[in-house]
C-alpha positions in Angstrom: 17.1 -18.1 -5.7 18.5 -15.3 -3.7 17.1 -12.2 -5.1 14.2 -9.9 -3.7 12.1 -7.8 -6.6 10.2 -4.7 -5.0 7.5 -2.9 -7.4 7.6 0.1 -6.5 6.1 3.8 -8.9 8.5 4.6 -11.5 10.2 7.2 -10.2 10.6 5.9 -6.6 13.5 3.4 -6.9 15.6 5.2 -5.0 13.5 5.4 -2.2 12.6 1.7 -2.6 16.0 0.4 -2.9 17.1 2.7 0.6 14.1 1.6 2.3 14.9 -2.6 1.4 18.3 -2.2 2.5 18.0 -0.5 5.4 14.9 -3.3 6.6 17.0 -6.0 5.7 19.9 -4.9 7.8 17.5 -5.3 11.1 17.2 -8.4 10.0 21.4 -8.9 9.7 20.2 -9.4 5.7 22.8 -7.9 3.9 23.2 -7.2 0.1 23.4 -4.9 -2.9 21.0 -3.2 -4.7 19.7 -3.2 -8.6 18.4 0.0 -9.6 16.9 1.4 -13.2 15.9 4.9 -12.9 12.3 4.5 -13.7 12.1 1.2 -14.3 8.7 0.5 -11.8 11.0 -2.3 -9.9 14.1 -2.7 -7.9 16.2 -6.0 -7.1 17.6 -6.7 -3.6 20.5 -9.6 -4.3 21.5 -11.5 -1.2 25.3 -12.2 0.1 23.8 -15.6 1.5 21.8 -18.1 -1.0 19.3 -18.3 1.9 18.6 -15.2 3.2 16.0 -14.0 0.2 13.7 -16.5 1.3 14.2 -15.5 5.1 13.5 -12.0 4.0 10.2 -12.2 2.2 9.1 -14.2 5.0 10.4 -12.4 8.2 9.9 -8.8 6.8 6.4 -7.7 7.3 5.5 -6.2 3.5 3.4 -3.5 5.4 6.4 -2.1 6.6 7.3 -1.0 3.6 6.2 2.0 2.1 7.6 2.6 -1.1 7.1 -1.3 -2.1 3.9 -2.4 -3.9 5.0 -5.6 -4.1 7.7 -7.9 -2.6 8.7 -11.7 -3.9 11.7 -14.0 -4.3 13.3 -15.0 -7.9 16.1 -16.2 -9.4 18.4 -15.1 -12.5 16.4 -13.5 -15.2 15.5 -15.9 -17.9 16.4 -14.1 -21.5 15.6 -14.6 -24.8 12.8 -17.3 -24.4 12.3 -19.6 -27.5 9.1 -17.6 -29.4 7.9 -21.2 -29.4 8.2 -22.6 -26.3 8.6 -20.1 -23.1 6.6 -22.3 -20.6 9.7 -25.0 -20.5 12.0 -22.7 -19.3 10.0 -21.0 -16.4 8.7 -24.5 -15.1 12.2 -25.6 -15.1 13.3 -22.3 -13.0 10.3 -23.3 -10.1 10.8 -26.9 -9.9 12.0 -28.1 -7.1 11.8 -24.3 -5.7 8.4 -24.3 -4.5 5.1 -26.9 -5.0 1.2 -26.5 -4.5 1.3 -23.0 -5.1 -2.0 -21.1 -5.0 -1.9 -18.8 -7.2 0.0 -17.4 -10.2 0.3 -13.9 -11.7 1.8 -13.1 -14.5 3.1 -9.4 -14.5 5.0 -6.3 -15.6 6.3 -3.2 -13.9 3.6 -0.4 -14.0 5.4 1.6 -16.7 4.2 3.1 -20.5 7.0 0.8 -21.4 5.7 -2.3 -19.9 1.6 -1.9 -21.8 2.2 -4.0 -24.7 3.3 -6.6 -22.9 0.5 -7.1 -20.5 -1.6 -8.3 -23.6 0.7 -11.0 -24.1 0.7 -12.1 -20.4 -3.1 -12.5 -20.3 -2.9 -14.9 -23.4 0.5 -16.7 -21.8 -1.5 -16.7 -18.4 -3.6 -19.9 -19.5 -1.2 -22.1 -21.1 1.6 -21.4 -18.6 -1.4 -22.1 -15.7 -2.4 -25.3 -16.8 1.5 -27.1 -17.7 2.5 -25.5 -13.8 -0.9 -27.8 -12.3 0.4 -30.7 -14.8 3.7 -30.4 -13.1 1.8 -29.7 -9.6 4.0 -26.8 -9.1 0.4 -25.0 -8.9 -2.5 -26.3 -7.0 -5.5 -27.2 -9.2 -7.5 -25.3 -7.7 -6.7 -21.0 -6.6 -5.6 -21.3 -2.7 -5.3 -18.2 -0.8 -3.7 -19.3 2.0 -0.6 -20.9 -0.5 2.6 -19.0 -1.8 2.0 -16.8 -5.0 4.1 -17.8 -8.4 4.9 -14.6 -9.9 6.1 -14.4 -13.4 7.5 -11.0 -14.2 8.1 -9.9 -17.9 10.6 -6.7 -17.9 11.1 -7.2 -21.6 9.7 -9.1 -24.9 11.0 -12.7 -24.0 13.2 -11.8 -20.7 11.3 -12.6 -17.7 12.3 -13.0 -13.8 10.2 -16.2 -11.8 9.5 -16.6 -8.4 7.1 -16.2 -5.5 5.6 -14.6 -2.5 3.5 -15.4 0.5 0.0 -14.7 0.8 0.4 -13.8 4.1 2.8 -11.1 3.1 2.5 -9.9 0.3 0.1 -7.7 -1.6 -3.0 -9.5 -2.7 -3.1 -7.4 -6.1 -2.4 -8.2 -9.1 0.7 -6.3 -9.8 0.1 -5.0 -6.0 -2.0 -2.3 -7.6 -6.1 -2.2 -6.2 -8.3 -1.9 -9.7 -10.7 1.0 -8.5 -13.4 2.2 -10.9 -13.5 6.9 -10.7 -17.1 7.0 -9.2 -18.8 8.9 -11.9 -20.5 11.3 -10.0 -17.3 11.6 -7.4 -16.6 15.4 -7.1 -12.7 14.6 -8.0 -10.3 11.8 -9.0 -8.7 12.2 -5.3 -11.5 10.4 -4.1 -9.5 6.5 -5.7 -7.0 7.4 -2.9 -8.7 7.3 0.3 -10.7 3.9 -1.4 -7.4 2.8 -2.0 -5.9 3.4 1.2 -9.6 1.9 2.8 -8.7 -1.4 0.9 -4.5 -1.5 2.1 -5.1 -0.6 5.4 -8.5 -2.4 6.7 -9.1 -5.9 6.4 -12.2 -6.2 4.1 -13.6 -8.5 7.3 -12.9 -5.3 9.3 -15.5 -2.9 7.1 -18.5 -3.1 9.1 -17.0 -2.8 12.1 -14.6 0.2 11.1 -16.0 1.5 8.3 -19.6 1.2 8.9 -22.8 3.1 8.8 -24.0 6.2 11.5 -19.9 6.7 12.2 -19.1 10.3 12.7 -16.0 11.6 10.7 -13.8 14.7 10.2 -12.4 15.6 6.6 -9.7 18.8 6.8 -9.2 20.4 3.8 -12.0 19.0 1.8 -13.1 20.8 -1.0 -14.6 20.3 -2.9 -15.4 16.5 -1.6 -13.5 13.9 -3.6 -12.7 12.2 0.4 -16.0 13.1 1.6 -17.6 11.0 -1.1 -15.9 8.2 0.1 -17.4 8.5 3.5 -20.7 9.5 2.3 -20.8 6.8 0.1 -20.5 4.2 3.4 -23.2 6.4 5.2 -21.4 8.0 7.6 -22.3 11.6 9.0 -19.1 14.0 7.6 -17.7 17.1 8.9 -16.2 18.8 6.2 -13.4 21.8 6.7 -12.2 23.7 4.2 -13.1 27.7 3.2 -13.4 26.5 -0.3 -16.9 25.2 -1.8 -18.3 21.8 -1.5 -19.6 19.5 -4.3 -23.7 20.6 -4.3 -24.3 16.5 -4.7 -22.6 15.8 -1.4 -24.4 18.7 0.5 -27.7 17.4 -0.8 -27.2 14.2 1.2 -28.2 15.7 4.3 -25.1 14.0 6.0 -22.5 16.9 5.5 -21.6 19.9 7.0 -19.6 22.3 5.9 -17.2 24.3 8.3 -15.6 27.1 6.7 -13.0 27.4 8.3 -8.7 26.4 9.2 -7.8 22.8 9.4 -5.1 23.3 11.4 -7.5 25.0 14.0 -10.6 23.6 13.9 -11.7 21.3 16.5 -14.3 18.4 16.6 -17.8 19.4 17.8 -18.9 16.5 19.2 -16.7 13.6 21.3 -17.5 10.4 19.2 -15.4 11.7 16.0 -14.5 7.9 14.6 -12.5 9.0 11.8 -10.0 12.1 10.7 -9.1 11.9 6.8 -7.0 14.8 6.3 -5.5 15.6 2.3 -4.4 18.8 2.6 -1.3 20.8 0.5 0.8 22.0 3.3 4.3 21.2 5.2 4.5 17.0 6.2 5.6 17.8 9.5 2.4 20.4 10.3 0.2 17.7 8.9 1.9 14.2 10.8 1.7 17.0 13.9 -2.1 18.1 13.1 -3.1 14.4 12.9 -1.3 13.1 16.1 -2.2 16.0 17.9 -6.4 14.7 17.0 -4.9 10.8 18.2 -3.4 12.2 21.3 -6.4 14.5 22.2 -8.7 11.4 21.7 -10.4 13.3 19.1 -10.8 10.9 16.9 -10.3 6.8 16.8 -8.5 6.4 13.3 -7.1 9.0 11.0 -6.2 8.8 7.3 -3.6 11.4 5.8 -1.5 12.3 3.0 2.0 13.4 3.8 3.1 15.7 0.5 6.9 14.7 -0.1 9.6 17.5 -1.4 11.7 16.5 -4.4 15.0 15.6 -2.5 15.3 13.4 0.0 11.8 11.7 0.1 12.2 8.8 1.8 14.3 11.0 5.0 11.2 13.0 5.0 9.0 10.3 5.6 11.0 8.2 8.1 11.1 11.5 9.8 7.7 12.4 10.2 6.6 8.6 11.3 9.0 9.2 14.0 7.7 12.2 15.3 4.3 10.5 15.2 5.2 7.3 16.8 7.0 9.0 19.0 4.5 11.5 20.3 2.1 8.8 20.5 4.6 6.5 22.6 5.2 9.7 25.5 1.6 9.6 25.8 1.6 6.5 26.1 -1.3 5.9 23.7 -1.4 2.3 22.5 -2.0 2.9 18.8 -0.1 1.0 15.3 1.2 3.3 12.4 1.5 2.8 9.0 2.4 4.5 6.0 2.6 3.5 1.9 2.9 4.6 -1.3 -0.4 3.9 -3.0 -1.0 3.4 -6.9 -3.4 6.8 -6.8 -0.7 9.1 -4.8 1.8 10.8 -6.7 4.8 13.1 -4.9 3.3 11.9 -1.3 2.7 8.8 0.7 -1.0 8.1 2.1 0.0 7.1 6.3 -3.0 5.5 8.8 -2.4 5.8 12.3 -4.9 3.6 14.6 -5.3 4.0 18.3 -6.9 1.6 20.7 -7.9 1.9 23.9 -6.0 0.0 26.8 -7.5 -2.7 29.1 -3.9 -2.3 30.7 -4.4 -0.8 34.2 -2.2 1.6 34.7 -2.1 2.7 31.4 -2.9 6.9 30.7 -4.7 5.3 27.2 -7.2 4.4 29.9 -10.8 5.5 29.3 
């Protein structure tokens, strides 16, 4: 096995395919890449038999932005028998991997692709249960074990492999299943859940993410990122000139600021988080947010970084740089990271984290 899938949003494959290649070089990885315009995936073959495995291991998967889902497979199995497909794809993992965890049976996130995730939850069970007579799988779901991944790109053609739990995406397909809060004043709202689940341990909630915390939303009418805070009790500062949702108002634990984004500042000094979706420039936006980390304005922030049509993944390496950057001259101790979630569209969702120094010496001091 010496090939790397990606998942990535139809569309994106370019992006993906630059973004692999250019990771796996700093780690003196080196391949070609497999692209289909479209297609929802992208394949990273390696020069060295090796290296795949070295890669899905030593690249951390939330590095990579464009990439929803990264594993290790081998050449794509066509044209299985109609009435027999499990022999082949137990053959293709023995002796590759044993006592697996877990095993997922997927398809790329394309129209395409629908019909055939009604066959993969009826192949799911029978393919399960000859991979734990054959203890390739555990008998028993592990979390802490390596992921089988069976990918279906076509009726009958599938690619088989696996990933590590400890880096990879623990969604099926690497996609969160979010239900649209009915009473949510917009469908933005599923991508700052999202982006609460990638970003923030689940262990992590109460701490970061809990009740009585003060936050900032720029540009938030009419509420579909407010809700999301609400909904975990904090007390919200919303900014925009346009109307709020009359539900979120009613909470008693909004206010509403009429007034610029870009010029507003927090009115009290225990701020926790900034969650900031507005439709403007990249750059003003990455600067707006840093500019709150910097000023120690807020603890976390939460943004979305609106991508042009050309050039997408430039633009974004770009504007990380200009935060991390800014962040490293003041020498703020923080971690930054950006991804492409299921509910974006044109943009990438970025979370930028500071902490506070014990270092002496350090001007991240309090």
């Amino acid at each position: 096995m010496n090939k790397v899938i990606l998942y990535c949003r139809p569309g994106f494959e370019k992006e993906c395919a630059a973004e692999i290649s250019e990771k796996a070089g700093t780690l003196d990885i080196f391949g070609f890449v497999r692209v289909k315009d479209n297609s929802g995936y992208v394949i990273f073959e390696c020069y060295q038999h090796d290296e795949a495995d070295k890669l899905i291991r030593e690249l951390p998967f939330r590095d990579l932005i464009f990439a929803r889902q990264m594993l290790l497979t081998g050449e794509l199995l066509r044209d299985l028998p109609v009435d027999d497909r499990i022999t082949p794809i137990v053959g293709m993992l023995t002796g590759a991997i044993q006592g697996a965890g877990d095993l997922r049976v997927e398809v790329a996130d394309t129209n395409e692709s629908k019909e055939l995730m009604k066959f993969c939850r009826k192949f799911t069970v029978p393919l399960r249960g000859a991979l734990r007579a054959q203890k390739i799988l555990a008998t028993r779901e592990e979390a802490f074990r390596p992921v089988i991944h069976v990918f279906f790109i076509a009726p009958g053609c599938c690619y088989v492999g696996y990933s590590y739990s400890n880096n990879n995406s623990p969604f099926y397909m690497g996609i969160p299943r979010l239900k649209f809060p009915s009473d949510a004043p917009s469908r933005s709202t599923l991508k700052l859940e999202e982006a609460f689940h990638v970003f923030i341990p689940q262990d992590e909630w109460d701490e970061r993410l809990g009740s009585g915390m003060y936050a900032v939303d720029l540009g938030a009418s009419p509420g579909g990122w407010t809700y999301q805070l609400v909904r975990r009790s904090m007390m919200v500062h919303a900014v925009d000139n346009g109307a709020m949702a009359e539900s979120l108002m009613a909470t008693g634990q909004v206010i509403h600021h009429q007034a610029d984004g870009f010029k507003f500042e927090p009115p009290r000094n225990n701020v926790y988080w900034l969650v900031c979706d507005m439709v403007e420039k990249p750059s003003r936006v990455a600067q707006l947010a840093t500019d709150w980390i910097v000023n120690g304005w807020c603890r976390e922030a939460i943004i979305n970084l609106k991508l042009p049509m050309k050039k997408r993944y430039e633009e974004v390496r770009q504007n990380l740089a200009l935060v991390r950057d800014a962040l490293l001259e003041n020498g703020i101790h923080s971690e930054v990271h950006a991804k492409q979630l299921y509910h974006d569209r044109e943009e990438v969702t970025v979370h930028i984290r500071r902490f506070w120094s014990a270092v002496p010496g350090r001007r991240d001091e309090r």
